[in-house]
C-alpha positions as CSV (number, residue, x, y, z in Angstrom):
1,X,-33.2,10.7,-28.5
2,X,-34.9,10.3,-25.5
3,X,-35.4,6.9,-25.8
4,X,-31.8,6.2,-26.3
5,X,-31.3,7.8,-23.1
6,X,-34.0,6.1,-21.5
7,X,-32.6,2.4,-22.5
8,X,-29.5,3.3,-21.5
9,X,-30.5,4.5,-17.8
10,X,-32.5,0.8,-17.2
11,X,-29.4,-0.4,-18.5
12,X,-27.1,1.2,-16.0
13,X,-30.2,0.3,-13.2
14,X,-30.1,-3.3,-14.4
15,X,-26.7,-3.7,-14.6
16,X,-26.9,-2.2,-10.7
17,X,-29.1,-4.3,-9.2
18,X,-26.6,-7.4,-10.7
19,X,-23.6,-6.7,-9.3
20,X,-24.9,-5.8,-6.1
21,X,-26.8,-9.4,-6.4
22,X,-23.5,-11.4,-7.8
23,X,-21.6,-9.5,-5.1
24,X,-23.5,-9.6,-2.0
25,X,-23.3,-13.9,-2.4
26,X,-19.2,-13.5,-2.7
27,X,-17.9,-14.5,0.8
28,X,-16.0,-12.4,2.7
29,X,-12.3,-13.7,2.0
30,X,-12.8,-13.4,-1.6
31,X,-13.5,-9.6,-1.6
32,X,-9.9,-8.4,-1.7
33,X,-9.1,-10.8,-4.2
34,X,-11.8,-9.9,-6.2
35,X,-10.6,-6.4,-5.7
36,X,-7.3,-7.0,-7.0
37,X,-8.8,-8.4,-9.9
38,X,-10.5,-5.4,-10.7
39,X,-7.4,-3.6,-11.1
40,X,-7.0,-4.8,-14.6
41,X,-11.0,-3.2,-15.7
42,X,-9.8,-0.1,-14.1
43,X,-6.3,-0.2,-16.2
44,X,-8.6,-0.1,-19.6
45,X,-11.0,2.2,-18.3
46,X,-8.2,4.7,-17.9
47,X,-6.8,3.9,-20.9
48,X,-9.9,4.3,-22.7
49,X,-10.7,7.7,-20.8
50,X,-7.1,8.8,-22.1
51,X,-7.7,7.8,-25.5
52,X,-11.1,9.5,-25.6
53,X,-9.5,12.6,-24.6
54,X,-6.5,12.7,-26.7
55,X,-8.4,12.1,-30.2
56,X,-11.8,14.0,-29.7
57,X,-11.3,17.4,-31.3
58,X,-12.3,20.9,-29.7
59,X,-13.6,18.8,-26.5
60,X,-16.4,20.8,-24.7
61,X,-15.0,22.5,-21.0
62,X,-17.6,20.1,-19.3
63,X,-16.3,17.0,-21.0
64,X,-12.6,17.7,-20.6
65,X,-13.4,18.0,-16.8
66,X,-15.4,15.2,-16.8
67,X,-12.9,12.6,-18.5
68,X,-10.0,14.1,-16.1
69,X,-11.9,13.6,-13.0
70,X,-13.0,10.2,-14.2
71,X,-9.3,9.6,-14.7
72,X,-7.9,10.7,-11.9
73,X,-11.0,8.8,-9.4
74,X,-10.1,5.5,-11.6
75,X,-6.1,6.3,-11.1
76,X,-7.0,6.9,-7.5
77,X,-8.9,3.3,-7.4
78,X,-6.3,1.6,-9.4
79,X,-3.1,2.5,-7.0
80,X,-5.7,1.8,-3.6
81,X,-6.3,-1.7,-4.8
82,X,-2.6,-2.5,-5.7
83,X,-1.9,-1.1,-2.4
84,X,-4.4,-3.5,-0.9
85,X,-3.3,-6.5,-3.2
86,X,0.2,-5.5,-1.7
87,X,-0.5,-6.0,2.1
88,X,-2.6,-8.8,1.2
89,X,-0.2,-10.7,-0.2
90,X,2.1,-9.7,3.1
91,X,0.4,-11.4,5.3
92,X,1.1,-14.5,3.2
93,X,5.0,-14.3,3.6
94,X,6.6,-16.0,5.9
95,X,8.2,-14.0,9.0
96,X,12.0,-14.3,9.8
97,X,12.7,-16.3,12.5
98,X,14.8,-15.0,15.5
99,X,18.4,-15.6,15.6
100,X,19.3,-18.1,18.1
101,X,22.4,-15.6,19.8
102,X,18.9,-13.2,20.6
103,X,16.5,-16.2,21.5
104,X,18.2,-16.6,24.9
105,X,18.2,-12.8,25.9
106,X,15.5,-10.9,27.5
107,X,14.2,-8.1,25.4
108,X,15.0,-4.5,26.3
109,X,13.0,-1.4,25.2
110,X,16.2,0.7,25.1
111,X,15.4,3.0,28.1
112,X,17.4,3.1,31.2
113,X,15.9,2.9,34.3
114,X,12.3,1.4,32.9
115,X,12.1,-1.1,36.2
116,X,9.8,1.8,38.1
């Protein structure tokens, strides 16, 4: 047993040190692309967490709060990137231009007397 446990923390040490590597070289304007991309992973990995804890019988107390945090932090992740994917893609629209009946007019801040 304890070498099954020991494989699998080199594993999750290994698997560490290569996404910090692949994702230290990703520049800058990719990241929230990349992010939105994600959101797919995170989609299964909820699904999975749901799945594990709708068909595992007489779950121990620990596990069930376990797989609900871990669903709730990857529901939590999931709605934060399409959030982010959201006002990223806004500042990709175009903006309205102004009418040309308002073009000519000064603008006003609505408060009488502001000349002080």
């Amino acid at each position: 047993m304890e070498s099954g446990l020991l494989a699998n923390i080199a594993i999750l040490v290994l698997a560490g040190f290569v996404g910090f590597a692949v994702i230290s070289k990703v520049p800058n304007t990719l990241h929230t692309p990349l992010m939105s991309g994600t959101n797919a992973i995170h989609g299964i990995v909820l699904l999975g967490g749901l799945y594990v804890l709708g068909t595992t019988e007489n779950p121990g107390v620990v596990d069930s709060i376990l797989l609900v945090v871990a669903i709730a932090f990857g529901m939590i992740n999931v709605i934060g990137g399409f959030l982010v994917t959201d006002r990223m893609l806004g500042m990709f629209k175009s903006r309205p231009e102004p009418s040309p009946a308002s073009a000519g007019k000064p603008e006003s801040n609505g408060k009488a007397g502001a000349d002080l």
